[in-house]
N, C-alpha and C positions, 0 to 999 in steps of 0.2 A: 411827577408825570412819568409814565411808564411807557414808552414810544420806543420804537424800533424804528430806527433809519436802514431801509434795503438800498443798495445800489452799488455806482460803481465806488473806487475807491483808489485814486490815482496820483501822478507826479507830472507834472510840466515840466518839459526843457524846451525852452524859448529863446532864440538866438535871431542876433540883426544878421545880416548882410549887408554892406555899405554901398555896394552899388544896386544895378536895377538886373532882376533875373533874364528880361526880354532881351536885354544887348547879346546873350549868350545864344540863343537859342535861332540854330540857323534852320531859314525856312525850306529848303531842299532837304535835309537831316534827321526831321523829324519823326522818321519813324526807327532811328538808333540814339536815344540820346542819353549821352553820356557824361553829365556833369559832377564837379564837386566845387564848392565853394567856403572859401574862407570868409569865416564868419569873426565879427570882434567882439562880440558879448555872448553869454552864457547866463540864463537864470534857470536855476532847478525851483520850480514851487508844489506846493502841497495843492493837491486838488481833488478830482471826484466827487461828485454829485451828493454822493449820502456820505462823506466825508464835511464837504462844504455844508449842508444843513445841520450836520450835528453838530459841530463849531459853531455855528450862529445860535444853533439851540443852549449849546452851553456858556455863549456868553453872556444869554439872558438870565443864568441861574438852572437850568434845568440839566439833567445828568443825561441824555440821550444813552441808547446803546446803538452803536453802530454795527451793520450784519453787511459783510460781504467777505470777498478771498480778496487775499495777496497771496506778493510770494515773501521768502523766507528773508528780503531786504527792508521786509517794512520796519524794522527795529527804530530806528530816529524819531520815522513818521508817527509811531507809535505814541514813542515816550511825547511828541509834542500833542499829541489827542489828549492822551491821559491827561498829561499838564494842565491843559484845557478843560477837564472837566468831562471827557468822553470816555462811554463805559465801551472800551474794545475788548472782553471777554470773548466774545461769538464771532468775533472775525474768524474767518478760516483764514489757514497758511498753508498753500499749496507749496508742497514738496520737492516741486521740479521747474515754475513756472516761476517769472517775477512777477514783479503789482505790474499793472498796467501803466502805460505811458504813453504822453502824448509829445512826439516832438515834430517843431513849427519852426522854418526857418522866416522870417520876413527880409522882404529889403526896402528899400528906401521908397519906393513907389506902391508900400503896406502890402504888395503882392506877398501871399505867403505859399510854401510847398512844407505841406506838413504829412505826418504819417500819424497812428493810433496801434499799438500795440496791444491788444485785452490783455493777453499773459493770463494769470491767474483770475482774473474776472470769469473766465471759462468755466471753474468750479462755483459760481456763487451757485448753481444750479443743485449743487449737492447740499445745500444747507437748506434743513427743516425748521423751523420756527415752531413748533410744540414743544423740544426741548427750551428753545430761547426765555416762549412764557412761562414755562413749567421753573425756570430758573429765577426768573424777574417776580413770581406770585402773581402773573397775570399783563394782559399788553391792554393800555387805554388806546393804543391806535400804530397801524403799519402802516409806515409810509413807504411806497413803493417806487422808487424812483428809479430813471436809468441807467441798466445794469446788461448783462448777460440776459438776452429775450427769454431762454429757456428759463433763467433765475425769479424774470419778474413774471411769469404765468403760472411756477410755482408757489411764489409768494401769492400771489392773489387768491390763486384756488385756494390755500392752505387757510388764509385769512377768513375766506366765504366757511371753509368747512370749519374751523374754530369758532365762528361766530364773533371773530375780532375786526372792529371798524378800522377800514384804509382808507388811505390818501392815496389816489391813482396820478400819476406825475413820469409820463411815459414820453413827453419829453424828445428827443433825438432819434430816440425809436421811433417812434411813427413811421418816419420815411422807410425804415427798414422790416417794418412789422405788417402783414396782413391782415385783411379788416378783419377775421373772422379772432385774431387773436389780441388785434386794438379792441373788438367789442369786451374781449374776457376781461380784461386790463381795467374797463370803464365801467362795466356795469353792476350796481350795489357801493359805490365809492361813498363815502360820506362827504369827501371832498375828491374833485377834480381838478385838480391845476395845468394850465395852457398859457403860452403867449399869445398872442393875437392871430399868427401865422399858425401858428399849431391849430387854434381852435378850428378853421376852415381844413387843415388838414385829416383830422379827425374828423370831420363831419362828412367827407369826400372817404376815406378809408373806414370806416362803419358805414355809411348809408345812410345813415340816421341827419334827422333837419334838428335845428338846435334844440327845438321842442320836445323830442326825440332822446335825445342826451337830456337835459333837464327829468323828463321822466324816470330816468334810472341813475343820478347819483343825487348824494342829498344838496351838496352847495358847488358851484363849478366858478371858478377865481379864475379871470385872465389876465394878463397886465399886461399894459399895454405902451410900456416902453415911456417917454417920457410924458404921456399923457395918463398916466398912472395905472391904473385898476380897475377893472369892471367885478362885480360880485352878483352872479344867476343863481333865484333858487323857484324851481316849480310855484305858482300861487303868489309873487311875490314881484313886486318893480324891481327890475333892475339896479343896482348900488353902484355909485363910479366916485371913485376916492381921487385926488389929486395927487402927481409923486409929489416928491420932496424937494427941493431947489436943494444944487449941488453945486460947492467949490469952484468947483476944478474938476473934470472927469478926467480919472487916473489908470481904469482898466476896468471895460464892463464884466469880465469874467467874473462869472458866479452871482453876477447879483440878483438873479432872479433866485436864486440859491438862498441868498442871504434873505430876501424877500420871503422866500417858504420859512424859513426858521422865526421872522418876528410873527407871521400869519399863525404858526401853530401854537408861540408861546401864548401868544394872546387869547386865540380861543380856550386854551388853559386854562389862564387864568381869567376866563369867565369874563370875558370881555366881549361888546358885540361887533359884529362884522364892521362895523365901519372903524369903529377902535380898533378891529386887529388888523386891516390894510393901512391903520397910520402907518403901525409899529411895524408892520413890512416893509412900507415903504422907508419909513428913516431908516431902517438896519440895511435897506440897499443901497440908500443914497450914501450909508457911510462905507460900504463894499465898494462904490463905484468909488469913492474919492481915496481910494487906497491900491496898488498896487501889489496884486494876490487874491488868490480868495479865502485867504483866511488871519491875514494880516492889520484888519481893522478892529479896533477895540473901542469897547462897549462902558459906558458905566451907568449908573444912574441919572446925573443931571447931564450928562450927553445926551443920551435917550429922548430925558424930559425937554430939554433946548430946542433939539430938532421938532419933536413934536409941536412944540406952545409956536416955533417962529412958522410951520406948517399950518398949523392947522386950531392954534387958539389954544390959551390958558385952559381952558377947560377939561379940550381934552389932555392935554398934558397931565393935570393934575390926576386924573380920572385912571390914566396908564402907568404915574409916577408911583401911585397907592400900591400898584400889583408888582411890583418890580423889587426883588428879593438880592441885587446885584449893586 
């Protein structure tokens, strides 16, 4: 499968705070505030959107190319992609900038005070994707996920004018995007991806009524959190998949992430939409029952377990067949 994963490409630092941040925070003061707090944990994790999808891609067997910028620290992050199975040739390294970062303090009452750094994210805007497929011998699909706004309106247009099918997955951007450039983003998608919340957001920043959106992309996947998946396509009823029963919920980070990566292996491998929102959904449920987002592992009879206790023997077997891992 020849797929380009667009987007961002990042690192977590996620730290506790033991106490509660409001006991600080005095209410005549509030317009000088000046805190620092000592924190007792530290976890650095790998993440980013089109980092997280291609990891999931690659656990199913499939060799993604991931396309975005860092800066010149991504060397570790790297060798663990590679490791994985991920073609980082087309990453850019921005010369002056680091990868982007997200760091999140919590304390005890889950209140978090977090910041987002792009850093290098900034240049994904300068990478072209005609060299990418001119390298690859061609792209069976862009996935466009979020990124640098300038980066993902490039990638789309560039997609439309090569004649190469995307996957619209805009994602966080919405809130920060104008309709007239969420339309650019959506429309010609072969697949559209949303949460539940997004979809109404998008439909409020385009203008367009669902019917509307159905008329210009080919298939639009919602999920819907633990009541699983909807699948819209113009001409056609509705499809609503069930998720996955989970463990123990470990860290929702990224599982909607991991849920794009089983959706795409599937339609690959020639599977039909309700087959490939199984395989979304187990590859999320084992995202969620993991700490990270790129920390859960994948095999063959994992895969097949989850599916057959979800969703019946049948399918199982049916998914087990296509599965090269």
């Amino acid at each position: 499968m020849r797929i380009a994963v667009t987007g961002s490409i990042a690192t977590d630092h996620l730290m506790v705070y033991p106490g509660r941040f409001t006991e600080h925070f005095i209410s005549d003061h509030l317009d000088t505030v000046s805190l620092s707090f000592l924190v007792d944990d530290l976890e650095v994790r790998r993440g980013g959107v089109a980092a997280n999808i291609s990891f999931g891609l690659a656990q199913l067997g499939v060799s993604p190319t991931l396309v975005g910028a860092v800066g010149k620290d991504f060397d570790d992050y790297r060798a663990w992609l590679v490791g994985h199975g991920v073609d980082t040739r087309f990453v850019r390294v921005s010369p002056t900038r680091h990868t982007s970062r997200f760091l999140c303090t919590t304390d005890q009452d889950q209140n978090q005070i977090a910041s987002f750094y792009a850093g290098a994210m900034q240049e994904a805007r300068e990478i072209a994707l005609a060299p990418i497929a001119d390298g690859l011998g061609g792209l069976d699909l862009v996935v466009v996920a979020p990124n640098d706004p300038e980066a993902m309106l490039r990638h789309t247009a560039e997609a439309r004018a090569l004649g190469l099918p995307f996957a619209a997955d805009p994602s966080q951007q919405l809130a920060r995007m104008d309709g007239e450039s969420v339309r650019s983003l959506v429309d010609g998608a072969k697949y559209l991806f949303t949460n539940e919340y997004e979809s109404v957001l998008l439909r409020q920043s385009t203008g367009w009524s669902a019917e509307e959106v159905l008329d210009r992309v080919g298939t639009w996947i919602t999920t819907l959190g633990a009541e699983g998946v909807r699948v819209e396509r113009r001409g056609h009823p509705p499809l609503t998949v069930a998720a996955v029963e989970v463990k123990e919920e470990a860290d929702p980070t990224g599982v909607g992430d991991a849920f794009r990566a089983g959706f795409l292996w599937a339609t690959w491998a020639r599977l039909g939409f309700e087959r490939a929102c199984q395989v979304g959904c187990a590859i999320a449920a084992a995202a969620l029952e993991s700490i990270g987002t790129q920390e859960y592992k994948l095999s063959r009879a994992s895969v097949a377990d989850r599916v057959a206790r979800a969703y019946g023997e049948d399918a199982a077997a049916e998914i087990e067949s296509r599965l090269r891992i």
